[in-house]
C-alpha positions in Angstrom: -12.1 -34.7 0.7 -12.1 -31.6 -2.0 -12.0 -28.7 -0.3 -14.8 -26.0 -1.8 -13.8 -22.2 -1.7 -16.3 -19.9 -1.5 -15.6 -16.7 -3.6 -18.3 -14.8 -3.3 -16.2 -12.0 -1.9 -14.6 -10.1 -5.0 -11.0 -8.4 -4.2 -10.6 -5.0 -5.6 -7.4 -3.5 -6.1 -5.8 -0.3 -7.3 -2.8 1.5 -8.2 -0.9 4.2 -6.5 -1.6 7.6 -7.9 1.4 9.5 -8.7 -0.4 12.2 -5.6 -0.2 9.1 -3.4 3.7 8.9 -4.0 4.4 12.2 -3.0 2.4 11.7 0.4 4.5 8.0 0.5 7.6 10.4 0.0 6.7 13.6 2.4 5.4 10.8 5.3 8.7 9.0 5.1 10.6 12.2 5.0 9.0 13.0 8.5 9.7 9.9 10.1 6.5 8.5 9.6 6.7 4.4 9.7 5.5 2.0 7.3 2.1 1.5 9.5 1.4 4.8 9.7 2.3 5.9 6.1 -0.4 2.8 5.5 -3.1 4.1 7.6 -2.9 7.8 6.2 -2.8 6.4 2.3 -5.4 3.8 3.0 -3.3 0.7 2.1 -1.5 -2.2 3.3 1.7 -1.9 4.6 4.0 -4.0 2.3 3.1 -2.1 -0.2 4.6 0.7 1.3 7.5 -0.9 1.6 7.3 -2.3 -2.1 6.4 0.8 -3.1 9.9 2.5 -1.1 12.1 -0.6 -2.4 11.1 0.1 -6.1 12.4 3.5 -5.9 9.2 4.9 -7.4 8.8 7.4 -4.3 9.3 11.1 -5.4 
């Protein structure tokens, strides 16, 4: 049986401001964890820790 996917939802993404960094940056710096970083910058949470990994954090 074919399976029939309904995308009638359209994604949207965007990038990470350089402002958004900083705030990644000063949250971490305060202890802030990866959910709550998330929930300030209104994103998930892997990209947090992408974001963190990369190095591109100021």
């Amino acid at each position: 049986m074919a399976h029939s996917h309904d995308n009638t939802k359209k994604r949207t993404f965007s990038h990470l401001t350089p402002y958004d960094r900083g705030r990644i940056g000063a949250l971490r710096d305060e202890g802030k964890t990866l959910q709550a970083i998330a929930d300030v910058i209104g994103c998930h949470k892997s990209t947090i820790s992408r974001e963190l990994k990369r190095g591109t954090v100021t």
